[in-house]
C-alpha positions as CSV (number, residue, x, y, z in Angstrom):
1,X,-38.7,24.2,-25.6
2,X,-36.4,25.9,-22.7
3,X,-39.7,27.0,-20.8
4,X,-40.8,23.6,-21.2
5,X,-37.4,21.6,-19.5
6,X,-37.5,24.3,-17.1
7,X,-40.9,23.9,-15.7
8,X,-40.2,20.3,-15.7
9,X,-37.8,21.0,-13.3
10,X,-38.1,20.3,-9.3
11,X,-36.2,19.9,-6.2
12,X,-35.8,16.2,-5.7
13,X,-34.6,16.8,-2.5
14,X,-38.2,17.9,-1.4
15,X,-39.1,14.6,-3.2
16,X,-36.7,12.4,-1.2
17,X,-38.1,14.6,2.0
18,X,-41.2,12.7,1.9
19,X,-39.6,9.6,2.4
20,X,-38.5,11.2,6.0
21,X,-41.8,12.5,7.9
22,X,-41.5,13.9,10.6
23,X,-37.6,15.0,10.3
24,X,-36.2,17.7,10.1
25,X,-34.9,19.4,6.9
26,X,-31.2,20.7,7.5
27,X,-28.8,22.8,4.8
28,X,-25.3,22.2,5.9
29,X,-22.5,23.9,3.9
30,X,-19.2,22.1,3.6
31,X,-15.6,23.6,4.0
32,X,-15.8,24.3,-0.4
33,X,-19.5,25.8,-0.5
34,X,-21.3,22.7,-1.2
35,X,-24.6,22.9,0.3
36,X,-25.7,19.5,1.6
37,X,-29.5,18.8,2.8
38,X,-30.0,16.3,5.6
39,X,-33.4,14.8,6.7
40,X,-32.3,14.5,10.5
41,X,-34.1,13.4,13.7
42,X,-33.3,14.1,17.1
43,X,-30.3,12.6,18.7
44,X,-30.5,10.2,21.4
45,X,-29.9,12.4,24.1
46,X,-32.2,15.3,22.9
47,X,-29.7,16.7,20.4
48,X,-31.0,18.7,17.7
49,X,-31.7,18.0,14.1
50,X,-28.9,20.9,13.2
51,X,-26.5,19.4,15.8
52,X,-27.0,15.8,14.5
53,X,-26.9,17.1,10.6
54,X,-23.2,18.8,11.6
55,X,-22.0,15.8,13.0
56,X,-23.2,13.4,10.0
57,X,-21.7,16.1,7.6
58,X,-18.4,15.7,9.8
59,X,-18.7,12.1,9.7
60,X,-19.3,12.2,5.4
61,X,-16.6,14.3,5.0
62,X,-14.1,12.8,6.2
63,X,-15.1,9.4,5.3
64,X,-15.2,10.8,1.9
65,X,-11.7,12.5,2.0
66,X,-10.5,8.3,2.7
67,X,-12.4,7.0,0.0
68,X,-10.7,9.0,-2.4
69,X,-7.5,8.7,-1.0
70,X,-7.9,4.8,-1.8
71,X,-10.0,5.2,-5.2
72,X,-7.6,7.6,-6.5
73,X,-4.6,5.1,-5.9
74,X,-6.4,2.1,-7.1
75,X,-7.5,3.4,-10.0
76,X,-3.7,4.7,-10.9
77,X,-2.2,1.5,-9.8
78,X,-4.8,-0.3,-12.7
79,X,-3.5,2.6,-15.3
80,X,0.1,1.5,-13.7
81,X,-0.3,-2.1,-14.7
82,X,-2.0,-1.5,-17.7
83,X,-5.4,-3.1,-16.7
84,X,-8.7,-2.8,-19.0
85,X,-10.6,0.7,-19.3
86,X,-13.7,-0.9,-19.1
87,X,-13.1,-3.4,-16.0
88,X,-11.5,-0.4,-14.0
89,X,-14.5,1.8,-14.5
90,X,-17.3,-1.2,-13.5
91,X,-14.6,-1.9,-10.8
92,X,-14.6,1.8,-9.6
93,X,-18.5,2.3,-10.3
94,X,-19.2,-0.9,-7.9
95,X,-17.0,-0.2,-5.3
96,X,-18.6,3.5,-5.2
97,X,-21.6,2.2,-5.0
98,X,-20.8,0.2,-2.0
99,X,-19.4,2.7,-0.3
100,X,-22.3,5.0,-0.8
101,X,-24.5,2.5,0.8
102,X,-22.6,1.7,3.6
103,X,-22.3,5.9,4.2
104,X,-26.0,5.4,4.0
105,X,-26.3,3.2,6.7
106,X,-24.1,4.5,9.1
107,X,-25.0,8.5,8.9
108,X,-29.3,6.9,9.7
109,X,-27.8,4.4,12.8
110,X,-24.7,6.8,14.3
111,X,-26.7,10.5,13.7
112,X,-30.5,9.8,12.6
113,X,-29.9,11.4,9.3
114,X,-30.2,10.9,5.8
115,X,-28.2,13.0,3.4
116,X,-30.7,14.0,0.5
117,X,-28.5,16.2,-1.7
């Protein structure tokens, strides 16, 4: 049954990948050893894929690092007041979401790259 789940198995980032001809495939790894893969065009002036993947990664990072900052507070403020389990989690789920899809948009307009994994 193992050999069966396992051959199942792919890399959905190859998937996603052909969603993106004709860009390049980039691994960055973050500060804590995650490895992030970018589907990446040239920059503007040339740049590139690697340099544009390194600056999106940059970019996620430290929009990420602020999005916690305020979900982490938010969701102890509704502990704080008491507030429903349930509503905080679809609260938290939704506003994740958005936030993933504007991070979506602005690492393909600022850099030419989409984060796959």
């Amino acid at each position: 049954m193992l050999a069966a789940a396992v051959a199942l198995a792919f890399d959905m980032t190859s998937v996603l990948a052909l969603m993106y001809p004709g860009r390049e495939r980039v691994e960055i790894v973050a500060l804590d050893g995650t490895t992030y893969v970018y589907a990446c065009k040239p920059g503007p002036a040339g740049e590139p894929p690697r340099e544009q993947a390194e600056k999106a990664q940059a970019a996620f990072e430290e929009n990420l690092d602020k999005f916690a900052e305020v979900f982490v507070g938010e969701m102890m403020q509704d502990v704080t007041e008491g507030a429903p389990t349930l509503s905080t989690a679809l609260d938290m789920n939704r506003r994740t979401n958005s936030w993933a899809g504007s991070m979506t948009n602005h690492l393909e307009k600022e850099y030419g790259c989409a984060l796959l994994g």
